[in-house]
C-alpha positions as CSV (number, residue, x, y, z in Angstrom):
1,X,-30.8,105.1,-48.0
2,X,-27.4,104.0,-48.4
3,X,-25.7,104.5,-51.8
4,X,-24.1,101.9,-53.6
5,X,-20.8,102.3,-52.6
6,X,-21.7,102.1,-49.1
7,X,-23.1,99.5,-48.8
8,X,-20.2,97.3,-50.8
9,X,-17.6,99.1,-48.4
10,X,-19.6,97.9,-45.5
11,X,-20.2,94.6,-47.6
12,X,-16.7,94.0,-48.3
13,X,-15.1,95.0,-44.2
14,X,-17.8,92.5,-43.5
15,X,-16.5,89.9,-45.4
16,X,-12.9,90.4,-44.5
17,X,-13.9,90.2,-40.9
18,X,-15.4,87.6,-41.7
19,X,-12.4,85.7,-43.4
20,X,-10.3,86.7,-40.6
21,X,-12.2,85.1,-37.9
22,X,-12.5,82.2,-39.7
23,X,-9.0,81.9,-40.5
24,X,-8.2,82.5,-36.7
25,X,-10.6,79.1,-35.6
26,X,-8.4,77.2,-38.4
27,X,-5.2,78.1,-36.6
28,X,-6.6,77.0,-33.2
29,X,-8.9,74.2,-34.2
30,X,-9.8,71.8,-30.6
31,X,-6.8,73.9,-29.0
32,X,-8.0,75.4,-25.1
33,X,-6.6,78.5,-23.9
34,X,-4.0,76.9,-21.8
35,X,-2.7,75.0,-25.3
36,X,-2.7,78.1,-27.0
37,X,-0.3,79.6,-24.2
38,X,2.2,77.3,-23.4
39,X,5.4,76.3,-25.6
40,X,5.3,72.4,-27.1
41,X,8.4,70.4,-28.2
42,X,9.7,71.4,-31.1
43,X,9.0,75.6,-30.7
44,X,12.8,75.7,-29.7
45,X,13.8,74.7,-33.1
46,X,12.4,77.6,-35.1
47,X,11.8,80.3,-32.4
48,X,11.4,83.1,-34.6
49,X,8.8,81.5,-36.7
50,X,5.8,84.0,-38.3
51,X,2.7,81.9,-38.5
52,X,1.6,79.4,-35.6
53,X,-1.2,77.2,-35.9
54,X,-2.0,74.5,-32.9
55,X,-4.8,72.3,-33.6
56,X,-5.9,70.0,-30.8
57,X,-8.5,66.4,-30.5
58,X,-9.1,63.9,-27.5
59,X,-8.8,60.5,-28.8
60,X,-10.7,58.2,-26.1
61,X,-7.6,55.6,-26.3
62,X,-4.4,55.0,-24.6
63,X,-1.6,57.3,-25.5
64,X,0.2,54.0,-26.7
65,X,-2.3,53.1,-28.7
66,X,-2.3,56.3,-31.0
67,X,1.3,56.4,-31.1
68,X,1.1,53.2,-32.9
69,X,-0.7,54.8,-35.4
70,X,1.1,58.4,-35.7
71,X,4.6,56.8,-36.3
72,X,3.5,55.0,-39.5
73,X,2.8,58.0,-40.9
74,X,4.8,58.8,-44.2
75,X,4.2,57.9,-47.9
76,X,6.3,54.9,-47.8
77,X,4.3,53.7,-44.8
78,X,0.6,54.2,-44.1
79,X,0.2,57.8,-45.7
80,X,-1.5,60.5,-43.6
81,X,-5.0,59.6,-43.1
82,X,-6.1,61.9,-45.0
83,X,-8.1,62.8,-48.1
84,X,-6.1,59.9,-50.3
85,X,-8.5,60.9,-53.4
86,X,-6.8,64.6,-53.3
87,X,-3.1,63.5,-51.9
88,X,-2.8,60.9,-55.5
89,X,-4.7,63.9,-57.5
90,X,-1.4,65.8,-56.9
91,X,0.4,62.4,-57.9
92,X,1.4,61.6,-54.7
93,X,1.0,57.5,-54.7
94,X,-0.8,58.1,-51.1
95,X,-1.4,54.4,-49.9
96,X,-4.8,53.8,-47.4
97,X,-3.5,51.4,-44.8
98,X,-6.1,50.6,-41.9
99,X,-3.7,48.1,-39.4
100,X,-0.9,48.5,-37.5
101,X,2.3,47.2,-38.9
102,X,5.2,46.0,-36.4
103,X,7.8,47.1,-38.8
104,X,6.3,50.5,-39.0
105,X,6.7,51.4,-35.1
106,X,10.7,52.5,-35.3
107,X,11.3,56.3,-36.1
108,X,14.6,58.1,-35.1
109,X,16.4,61.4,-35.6
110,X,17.5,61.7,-39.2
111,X,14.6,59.6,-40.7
112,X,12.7,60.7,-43.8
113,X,8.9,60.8,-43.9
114,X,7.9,61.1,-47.6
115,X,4.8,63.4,-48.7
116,X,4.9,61.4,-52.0
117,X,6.4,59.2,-54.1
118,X,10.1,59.4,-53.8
119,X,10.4,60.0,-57.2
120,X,8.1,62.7,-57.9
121,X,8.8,66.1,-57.2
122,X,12.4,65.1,-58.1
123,X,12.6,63.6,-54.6
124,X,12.0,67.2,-52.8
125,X,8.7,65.9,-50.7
126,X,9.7,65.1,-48.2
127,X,10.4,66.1,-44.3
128,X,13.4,65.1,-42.1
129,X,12.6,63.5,-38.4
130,X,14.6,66.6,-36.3
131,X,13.4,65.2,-32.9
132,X,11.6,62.7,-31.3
133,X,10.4,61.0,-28.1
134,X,8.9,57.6,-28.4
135,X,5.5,57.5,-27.5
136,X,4.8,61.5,-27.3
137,X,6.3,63.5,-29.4
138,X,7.5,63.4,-33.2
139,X,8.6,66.6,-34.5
140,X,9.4,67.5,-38.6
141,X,10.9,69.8,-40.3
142,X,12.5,70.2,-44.0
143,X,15.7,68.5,-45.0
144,X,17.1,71.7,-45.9
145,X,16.9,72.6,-42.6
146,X,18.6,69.5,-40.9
147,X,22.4,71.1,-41.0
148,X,21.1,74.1,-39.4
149,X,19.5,71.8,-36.9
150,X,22.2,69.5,-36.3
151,X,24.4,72.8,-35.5
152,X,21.4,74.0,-33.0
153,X,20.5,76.9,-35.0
154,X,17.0,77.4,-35.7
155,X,15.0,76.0,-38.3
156,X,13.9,78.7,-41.2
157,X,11.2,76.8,-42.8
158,X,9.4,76.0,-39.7
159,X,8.5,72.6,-37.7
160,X,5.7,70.9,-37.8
161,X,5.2,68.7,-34.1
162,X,2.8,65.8,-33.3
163,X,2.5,65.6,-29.7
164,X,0.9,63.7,-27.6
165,X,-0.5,64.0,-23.6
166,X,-2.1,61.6,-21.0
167,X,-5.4,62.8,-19.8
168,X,-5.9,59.4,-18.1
169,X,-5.3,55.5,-18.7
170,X,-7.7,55.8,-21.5
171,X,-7.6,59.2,-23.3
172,X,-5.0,60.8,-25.2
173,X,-4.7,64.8,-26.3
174,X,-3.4,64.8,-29.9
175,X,-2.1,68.6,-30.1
176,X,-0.2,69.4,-33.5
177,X,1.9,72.4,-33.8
178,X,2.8,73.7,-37.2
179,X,5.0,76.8,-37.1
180,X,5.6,78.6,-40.5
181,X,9.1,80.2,-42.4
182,X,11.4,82.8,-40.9
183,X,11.1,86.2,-42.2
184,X,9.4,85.0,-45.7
185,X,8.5,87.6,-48.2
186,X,5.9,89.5,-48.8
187,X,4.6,87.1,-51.9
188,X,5.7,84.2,-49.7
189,X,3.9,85.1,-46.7
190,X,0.6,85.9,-49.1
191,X,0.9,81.9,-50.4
192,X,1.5,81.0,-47.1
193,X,-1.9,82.6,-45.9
194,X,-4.1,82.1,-48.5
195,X,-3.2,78.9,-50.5
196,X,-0.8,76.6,-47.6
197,X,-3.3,77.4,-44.6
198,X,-6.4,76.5,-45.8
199,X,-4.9,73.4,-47.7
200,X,-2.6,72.6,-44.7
201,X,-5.8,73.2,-42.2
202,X,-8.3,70.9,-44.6
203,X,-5.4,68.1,-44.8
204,X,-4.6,68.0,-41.4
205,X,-8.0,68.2,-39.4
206,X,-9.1,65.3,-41.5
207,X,-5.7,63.4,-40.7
208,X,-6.6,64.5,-36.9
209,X,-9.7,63.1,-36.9
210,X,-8.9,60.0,-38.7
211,X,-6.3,59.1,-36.5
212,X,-8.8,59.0,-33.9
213,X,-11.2,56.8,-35.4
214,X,-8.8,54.5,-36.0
215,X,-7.0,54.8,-32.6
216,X,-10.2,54.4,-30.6
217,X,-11.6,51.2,-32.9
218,X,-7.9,49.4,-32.4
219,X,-8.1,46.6,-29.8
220,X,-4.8,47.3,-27.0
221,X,-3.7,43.4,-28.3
222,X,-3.4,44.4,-31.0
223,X,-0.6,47.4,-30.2
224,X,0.8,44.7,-28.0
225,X,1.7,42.5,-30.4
226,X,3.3,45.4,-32.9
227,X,5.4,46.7,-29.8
């Protein structure tokens, strides 16, 4: 029979296997093998990046019909489509906005997407708009970041990429990229892995698969008329 200490050893491997299996399906939620290998817009800005996560859904709707939904996103506009309850629990100010607004469909390079309230946080959550292609890819990164940028060095708090590709006339693959610090430390990588993954991962699935309720319930007049 096994002794006590044994059998928590064997107890304790198991449940680190265990986390670190389902840690790896977090960082590949929806992705397919061919997503997980190739390079998306926005890895050239912070090459040397430590933790990749690509999470991937098929939203049965036309490409230009989710993209009228992914530009709004941003504190000051329709929030994240997310958990809103958990977002204003952290003071946030997260609004819940379920239509398409015309005004909302502009974003360019240099444009700030707020995480909260812009005065919270004394104005630090936020993320700068470092590249963008209308109608397929919007890519973020932190303002601290945006000189570095601007002088094509890399990024060293990471990207994080919303990207979207054609399957046909009617679906859309939503892949989003998020691609961690350069060279943090030791305690920063051990936040980064136990506290900003799983929150990041719980935040963004629900955002992913919001987006494509609302994408696929949206009638195409009514992206027309916001064009």
């Amino acid at each position: 029979m096994w002794s006590t200490a044994v059998l928590f050893s064997f107890l304790g491997a198991a449940a680190i296997v265990a986390l670190w299996e389902l840690r790896r399906w977090a960082l590949i939620w929806g992705a397919t093998p061919t997503e997980l290998r190739r390079e998306w817009p926005g890895d050239e800005l912070s090459p040397q990046a430590v933790e990749i996560s690509t999470r991937a859904i098929t939203i049965d709707a036309p490409i230009q019909q989710v993209w009228a939904w992914l530009v709004q996103i941003g504190q000051d506009r329709a929030g994240f489509y997310s958990y809103t309850w958990l977002e204003n629990l952290f003071r946030c100010a997260m609004p819940r906005v379920d239509h398409i607004v015309p005004e909302w469909q502009d974003r360019t390079v240099g444009d700030t997407v707020w995480l909260a309230r812009r005065d919270r946080y004394r104005g630090e959550a936020r993320q700068k708009v470092v590249q963008i292609v209308r109608g397929h890819v919007m890519t973020l990164a932190a303002p601290s970041d945006w000189g570095r940028i601007l002088r094509r060095e890399s990024s060293h708090s990471g990207t994080w990429a919303f990207i979207l590709v054609p399957i046909d006339s009617g679906r859309t693959r939503l892949v989003v990229r998020s691609r961690g610090p350069e060279a943090p430390t030791f305690f920063g990588r051990l936040f980064w892995v136990a506290i900003f993954e799983p929150a990041h991962f719980i935040m963004e699935r629900k955002m992913m698969l919001r987006l494509k309720t609302l994408a696929e319930r949206t009638p195409r007049t009514a992206v027309a008329l916001a064009s």
